[in-house]
N, C-alpha and C positions, 0 to 999 in steps of 0.2 A: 460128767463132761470132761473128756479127754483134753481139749484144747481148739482153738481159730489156728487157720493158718492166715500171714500176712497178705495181702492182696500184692499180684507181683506181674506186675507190666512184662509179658512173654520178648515183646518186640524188644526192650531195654537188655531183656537176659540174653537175649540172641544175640544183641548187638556186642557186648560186655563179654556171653564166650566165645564168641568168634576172634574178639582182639588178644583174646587169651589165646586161643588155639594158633592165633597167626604169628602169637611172639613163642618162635620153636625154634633151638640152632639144630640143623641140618648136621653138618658135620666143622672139625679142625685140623686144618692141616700145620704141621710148623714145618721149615726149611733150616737148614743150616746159613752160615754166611758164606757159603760156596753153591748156595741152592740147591742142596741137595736133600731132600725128604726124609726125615727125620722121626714124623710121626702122624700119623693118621687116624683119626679118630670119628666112625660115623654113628649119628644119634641117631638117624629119622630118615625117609624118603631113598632117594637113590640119587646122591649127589654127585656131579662129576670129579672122577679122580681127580687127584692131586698133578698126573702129568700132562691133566689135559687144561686144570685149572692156572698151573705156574706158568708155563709159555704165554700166555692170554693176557699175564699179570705184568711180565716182562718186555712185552711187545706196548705197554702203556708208557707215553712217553714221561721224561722224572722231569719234576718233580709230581709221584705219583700222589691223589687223593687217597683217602681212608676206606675210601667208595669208590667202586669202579664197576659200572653196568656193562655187562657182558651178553648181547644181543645174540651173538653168534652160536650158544649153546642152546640146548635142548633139553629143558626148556630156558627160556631168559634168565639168567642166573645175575644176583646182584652179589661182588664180592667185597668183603671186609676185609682192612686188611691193619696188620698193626707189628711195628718193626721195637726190638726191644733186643739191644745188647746184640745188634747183626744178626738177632735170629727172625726170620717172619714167621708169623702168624697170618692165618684165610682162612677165613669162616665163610663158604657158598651160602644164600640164602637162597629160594626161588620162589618164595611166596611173600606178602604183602608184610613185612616185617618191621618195628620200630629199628630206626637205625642206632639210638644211644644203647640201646638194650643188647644189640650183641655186641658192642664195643665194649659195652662194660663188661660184659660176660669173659672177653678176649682179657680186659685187663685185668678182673677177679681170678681167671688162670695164673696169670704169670705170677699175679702176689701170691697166690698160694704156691706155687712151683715153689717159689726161691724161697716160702718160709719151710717149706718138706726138702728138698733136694738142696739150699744153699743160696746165697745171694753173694756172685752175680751168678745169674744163670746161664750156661752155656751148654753146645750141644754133647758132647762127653756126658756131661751130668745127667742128660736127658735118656740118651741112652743106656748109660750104668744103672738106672732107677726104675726103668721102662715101668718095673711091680707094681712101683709105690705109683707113678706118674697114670697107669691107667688103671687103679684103685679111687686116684683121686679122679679123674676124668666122669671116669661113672657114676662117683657119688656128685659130681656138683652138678653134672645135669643127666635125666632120666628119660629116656626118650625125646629129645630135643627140649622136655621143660626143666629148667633152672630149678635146684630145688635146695642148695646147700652150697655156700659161699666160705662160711666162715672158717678162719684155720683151726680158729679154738676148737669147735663141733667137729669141725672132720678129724682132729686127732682123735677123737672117740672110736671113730669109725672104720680110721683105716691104718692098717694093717702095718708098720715099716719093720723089718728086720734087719737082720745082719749089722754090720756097722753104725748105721744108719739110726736103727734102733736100738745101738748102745749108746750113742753121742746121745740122742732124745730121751733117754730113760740116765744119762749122769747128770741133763741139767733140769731134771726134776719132772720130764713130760711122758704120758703113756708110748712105749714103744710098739706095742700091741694093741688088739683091739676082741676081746672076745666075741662080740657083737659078729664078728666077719664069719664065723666057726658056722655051718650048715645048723646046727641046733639054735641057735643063736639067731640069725637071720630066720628061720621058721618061725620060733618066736614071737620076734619082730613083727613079723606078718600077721600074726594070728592072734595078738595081742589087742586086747580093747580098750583099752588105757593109756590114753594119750600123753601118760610124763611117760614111759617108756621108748617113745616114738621119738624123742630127742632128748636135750638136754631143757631145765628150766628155763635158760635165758642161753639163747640161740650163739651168744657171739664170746661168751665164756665159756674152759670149760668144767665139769665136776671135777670135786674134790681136788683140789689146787693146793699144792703144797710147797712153800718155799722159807728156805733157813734163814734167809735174810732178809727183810720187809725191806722194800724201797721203790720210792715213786720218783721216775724223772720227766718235766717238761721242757721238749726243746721246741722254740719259736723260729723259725725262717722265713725270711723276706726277700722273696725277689723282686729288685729296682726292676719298672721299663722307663726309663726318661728319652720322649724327645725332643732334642732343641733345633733352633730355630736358627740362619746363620747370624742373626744378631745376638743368642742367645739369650732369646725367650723363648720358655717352654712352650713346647704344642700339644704336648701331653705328658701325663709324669703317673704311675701306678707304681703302686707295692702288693704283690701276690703272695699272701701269707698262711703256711702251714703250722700246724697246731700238733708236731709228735708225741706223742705219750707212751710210755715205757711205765709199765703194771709189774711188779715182783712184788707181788703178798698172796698170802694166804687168804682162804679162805672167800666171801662173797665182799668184798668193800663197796660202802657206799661213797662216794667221793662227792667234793663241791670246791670246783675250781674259781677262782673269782678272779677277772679281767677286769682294767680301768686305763685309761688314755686323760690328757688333759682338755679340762673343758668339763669335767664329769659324765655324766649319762650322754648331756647330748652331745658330746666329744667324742663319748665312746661307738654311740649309735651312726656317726658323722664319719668316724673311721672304721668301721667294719660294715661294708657293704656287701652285698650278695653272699651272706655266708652259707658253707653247707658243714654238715657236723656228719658224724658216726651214728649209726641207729640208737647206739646205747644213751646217747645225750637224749636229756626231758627234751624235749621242745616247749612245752606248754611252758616249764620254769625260765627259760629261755626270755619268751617273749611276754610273760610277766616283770622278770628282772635282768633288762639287757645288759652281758658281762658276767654272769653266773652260769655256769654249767653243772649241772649234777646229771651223777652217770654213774655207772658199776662199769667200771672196763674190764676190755677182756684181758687176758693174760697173757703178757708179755709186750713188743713192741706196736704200736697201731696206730693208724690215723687219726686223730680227735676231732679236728677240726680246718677248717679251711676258710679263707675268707679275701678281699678286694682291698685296697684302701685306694683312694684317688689324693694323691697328693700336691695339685694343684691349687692353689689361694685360693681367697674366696674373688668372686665375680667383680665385687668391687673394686680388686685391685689389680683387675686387668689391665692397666696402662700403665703400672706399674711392675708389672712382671718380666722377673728375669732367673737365671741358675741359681742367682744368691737367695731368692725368696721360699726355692725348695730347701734350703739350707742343706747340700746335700755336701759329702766329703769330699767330693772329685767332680771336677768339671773341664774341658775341652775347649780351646779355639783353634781354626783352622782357619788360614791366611793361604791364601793360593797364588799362582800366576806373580810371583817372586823373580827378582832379578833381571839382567836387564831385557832379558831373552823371554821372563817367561817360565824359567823351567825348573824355577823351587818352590817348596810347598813347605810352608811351618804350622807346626803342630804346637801347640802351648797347653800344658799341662799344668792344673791349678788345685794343689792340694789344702786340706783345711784339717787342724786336729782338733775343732771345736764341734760336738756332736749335739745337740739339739736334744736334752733329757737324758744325757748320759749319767747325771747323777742317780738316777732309777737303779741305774745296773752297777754303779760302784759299790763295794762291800761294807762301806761305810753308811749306807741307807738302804740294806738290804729287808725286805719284805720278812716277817716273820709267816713260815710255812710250816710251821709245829701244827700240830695234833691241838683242836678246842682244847684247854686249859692245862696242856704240856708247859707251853710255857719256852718252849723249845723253840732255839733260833735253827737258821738252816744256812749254807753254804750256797752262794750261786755259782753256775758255773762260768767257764768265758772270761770270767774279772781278772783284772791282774790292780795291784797297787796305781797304777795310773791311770786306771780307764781305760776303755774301747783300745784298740790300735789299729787301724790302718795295714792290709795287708794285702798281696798276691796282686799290686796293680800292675795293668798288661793295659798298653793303649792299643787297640787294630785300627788301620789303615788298608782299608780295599785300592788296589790302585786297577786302573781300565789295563785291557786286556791290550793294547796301541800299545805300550810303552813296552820297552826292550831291555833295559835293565836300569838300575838306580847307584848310580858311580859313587855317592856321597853322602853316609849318614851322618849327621852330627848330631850327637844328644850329650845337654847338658846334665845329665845324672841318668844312671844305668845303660841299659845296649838296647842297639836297636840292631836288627837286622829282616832283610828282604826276602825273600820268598818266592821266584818265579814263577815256579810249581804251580801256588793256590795264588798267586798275584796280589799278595798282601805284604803288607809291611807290620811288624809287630816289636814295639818300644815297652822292653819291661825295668818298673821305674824300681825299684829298691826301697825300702820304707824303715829298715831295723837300723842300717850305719848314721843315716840323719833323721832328723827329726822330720815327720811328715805333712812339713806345714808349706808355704811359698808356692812359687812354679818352677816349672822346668819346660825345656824349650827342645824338641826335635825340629830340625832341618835336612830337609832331601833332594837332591838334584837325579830329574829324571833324563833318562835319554829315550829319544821317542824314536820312531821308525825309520827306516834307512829314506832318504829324500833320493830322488834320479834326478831330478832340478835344480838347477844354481838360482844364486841367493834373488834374483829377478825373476824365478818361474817361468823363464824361454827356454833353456837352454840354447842360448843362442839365438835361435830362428821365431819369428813370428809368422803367425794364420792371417792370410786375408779372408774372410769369408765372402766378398762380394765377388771375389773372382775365386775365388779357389786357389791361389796359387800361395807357397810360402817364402815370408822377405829374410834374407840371412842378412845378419847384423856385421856393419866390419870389424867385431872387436871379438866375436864368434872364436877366432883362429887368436894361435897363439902368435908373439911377435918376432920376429927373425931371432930376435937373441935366444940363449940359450934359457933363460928365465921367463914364466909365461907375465904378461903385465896386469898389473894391479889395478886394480880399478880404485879410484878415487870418489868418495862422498862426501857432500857438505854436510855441515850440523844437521840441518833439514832433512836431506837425506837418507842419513842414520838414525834419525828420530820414527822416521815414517816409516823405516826399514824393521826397526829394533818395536815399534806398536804392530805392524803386521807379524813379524814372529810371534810375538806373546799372545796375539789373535789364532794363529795357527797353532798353536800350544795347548792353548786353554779344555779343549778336548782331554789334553794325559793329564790333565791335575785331578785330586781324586772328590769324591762328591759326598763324602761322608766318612767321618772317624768314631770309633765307638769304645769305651775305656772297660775293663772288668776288674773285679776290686771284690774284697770280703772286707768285714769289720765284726770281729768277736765281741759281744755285749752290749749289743746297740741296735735299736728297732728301726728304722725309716719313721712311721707310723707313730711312733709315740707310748704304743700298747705296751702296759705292763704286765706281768702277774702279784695280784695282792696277795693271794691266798691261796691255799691247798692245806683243805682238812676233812678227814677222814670221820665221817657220822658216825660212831659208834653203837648210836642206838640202833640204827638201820643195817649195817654189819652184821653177816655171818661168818663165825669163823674165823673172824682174827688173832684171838686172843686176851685174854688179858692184862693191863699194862704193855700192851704190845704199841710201841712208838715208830715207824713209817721213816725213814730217813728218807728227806725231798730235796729236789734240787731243781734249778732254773738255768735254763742258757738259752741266752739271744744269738742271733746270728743273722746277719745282712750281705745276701748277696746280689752280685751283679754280673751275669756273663753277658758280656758286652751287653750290657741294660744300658746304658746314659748312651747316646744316639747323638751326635750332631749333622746337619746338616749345613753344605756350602756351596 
């Protein structure tokens, strides 16, 4: 008896390779940031050119989507689009296609570009490399299907020379590839043996070799805060990346170990919607949440990615304000100022007390030694006083009405105005004083030129029941050689000096939004406990060979904190 085959629902398989065959990229076009075609690449079908695709792209009013359906070609063409360092990226689809799948496809390009050709990536580079650029093009996708993403694997396989492949071959990476040689690819083909068909583990690659063992992880946090003009939060997020930097030899088995306060359900409390690297277990994952074990690949890569919602708990909604995010930097804005109307203050409220900053001081630093090294490790980011406060920049949007702003006053650092982009930006200093108190901008705007005297007649008044208009006798100037002054009571000026600040209220601005770093310090809470190296599970590393690790925090915010007024 040979063997059964499984019973296999036809209709299920049709359905399953059809959505296979529909997720296919066509072709890629990139642009420079002068729009000019740079590079064209087609997988599949016969897709519209690039000069007939870019005009169609540009005629889309901005702020353009990711997505843009284009009726007018032959046939319906749906286009992808994705802008990175002023260069564009257009991927044509014309068939029934998942849309994350060629977005990601678009961004698996560029990570690979700039880990082959350089980061940041520019169009010089593209074209100096063109070899290596549509070596890699062919291998990651084969006929419109995706078939090889990773950088580690494509160094196997393609080909860089000249310079290019002397830089790659001094800091210890194949610069060649003999697999590319016609005997070699025949081979390939003809071979039945599926470890020859790639490498064992898709996102490393073989035989790895490096003089110095060292593992680095860096944490980033991006703030979005926003408030409310009482200053309660209306939402508050921390978007956090997980980098990891790999320099060892050999196959390592790794196990990173995360914790936040509150323990497990703290940790499970603050890490929401996470996505990880292929290389992470999952199954260990969601057995022991906070544990990651993985073989990374080699060199720099993304680990890990994750949410946090940094909002109180529910119970304490009527009690919430900026202070209960405990966050470093908060915002008030005071508008409709003076007696007219026409200043606006900004107050600026610094804090140098960080919420679990003793985590990241070096005085309670995590031991990330190697199981029974024994060996302490160095974090990064610490200084002898903890976190510090840096790079704060307050913006200020001001409406497009106002004509220019006669008067900044800021009680610590400069401010200055911006016609141009119609913004006002106050950057505060943090290294000469201590980073704690407030600081106050003030600004007087000037608004639009008025044709109207301070009554809004100019003089004359509209009957509308006749149509005719009454000139006033005070219209005209008076015989003397000085025009006369008009006189107000108290009253007068009160109701004069409310309707101005009423007619004002328009140029005051409607939102101020602050950006700030802080070195060694989470938002979140999140630490790292641990980083150690399986040995049992390791190939390849050595003997007595000890991993030098290291940790650095990092919280940022580009214009993240958000007030509203």
């Amino acid at each position: 008896m040979i063997g059964c085959s499984p019973i296999i629902d036809s209709d299920a398989l049709y359905q399953n390779v059809h959505i296979m065959m529909s997720s296919a990229i066509e072709a890629l076009y990139v642009f420079s940031q002068h729009n000019e075609p740079i590079l064209e690449h087609v997988y599949r079908s016969r897709p519209a050119p690039s000069r007939v695709i870019l005009p169609l792209y540009l005629a889309h009013p901005s702020p353009r989507p990711s997505l843009i359906y284009l009726p007018n070609i032959n046939p319906p063409t749906v286009l992808f689009s994705v802008t990175h360092n002023n260069l564009l990226f257009l991927s044509p689809v014309s068939t029934e296609t998942e849309s994350l799948f060629v977005l990601e496809f678009i961004h698996r390009v560029i990570d690979v570009l700039e880990e082959f050709i350089g980061d940041p990536l520019l169009s010089n580079k593209i074209e100096g490399s063109y070899d290596v650029v549509a070596q890699l093009l062919g291998e990651m996708c084969d006929a419109g299907s995706v078939c090889n993403t990773e950088p580690n694997a494509l160094r196997d396989d393609v080909e860089v020379s000249g310079f290019l492949g002397k830089l790659l071959i001094g800091v210890g990476l194949p610069g060649s590839s003999p697999a590319l040689t016609p005997a070699g690819s025949l081979k390939q083909q003809l071979s039945l043996n599926p470890v020859n068909t790639g490498p064992a583990i898709p996102w490393r690659r073989a035989n790895v070799r490096h003089t110095s063992n060292e593992l680095y992880v860096d944490i980033v946090e991006t703030l979005s805060v926003t408030l409310a003009p009482s200053g309660r939060p209306l939402a508050a997020f921390a978007n956090g990346s997980i980098a990891f930097t790999s320099k060892i030899s050999g196959v390592p088995d790794l196990l990173l170990t995360l914790s936040a306060s509150g323990g497990k359900l703290g940790l499970e409390k603050a890490i929401e919607l996470p996505v990880f690297h292929p290389c992470v277990r999952l199954a260990r994952w969601k057995e022991r949440p906070g544990e990651l074990s993985f073989v990374p690949p080699d060199g720099k890569f993304m680990l890990a990615g994750y949410e946090v919602n940094l909002m109180p708990s529910i119970l304490d909604v009527k009690s919430l304000s900026s202070n209960n995010l405990q966050l470093p930097v908060s915002i008030e804005v005071s508008k409709s100022l003076g007696p007219t109307g026409l200043d606006f203050e900004v107050r600026l409220i610094l804090s140098s007390t960080f919420p679990g900053a003793s985590s990241s001081a070096p005085t309670s630093r995590p031991n990330l030694g190697t199981r029974g090294s024994g060996r302490s490790t160095p974090i990064f980011g610490s200084s002898a006083n903890g976190p510090t406060l840096q790079a704060v920049v307050v913006t200020v949007p001001i409406p497009a009405a106002v004509r220019n702003i006669t008067d900044l006053r800021a009680s610590r650092g400069e401010a200055y105005y911006t016609p141009a982009e119609s913004v006002v930006e106050w950057r505060v200093p943090t290294k000469d004083a201590a980073p704690s108190g407030s600081a106050t901008l003030r600004c007087t705007i000037v608004g639009p030129l008025a044709d109207e005297d301070e009554d809004g007649t100019n003089g004359f008044s509209f009957d509308p029941a006749n149509g005719s208009y009454d000139e006033k006798e005070d219209a005209y100037q008076s015989s003397s050689l000085e025009p006369a002054k008009p006189t107000y009571t108290k009253e007068q000026k009160e109701h004069r000096d409310q309707r101005k600040v009423q007619q004002n209220a328009p140029l005051m601005p409607s939102s101020a939004s602050v950006s700030f770093s802080v070195k060694g310090w989470l938002a979140s809470g999140i630490k790292v406990d641990g980083l150690v190296v399986d040995t049992r599970k390791s190939r390849g590393l050595g003997e007595g060979v000890k991993p030098y690790k290291g940790v650095r925090y990092l919280t940022v915010s580009r214009k993240g904190i958000e007030t509203r007024c």
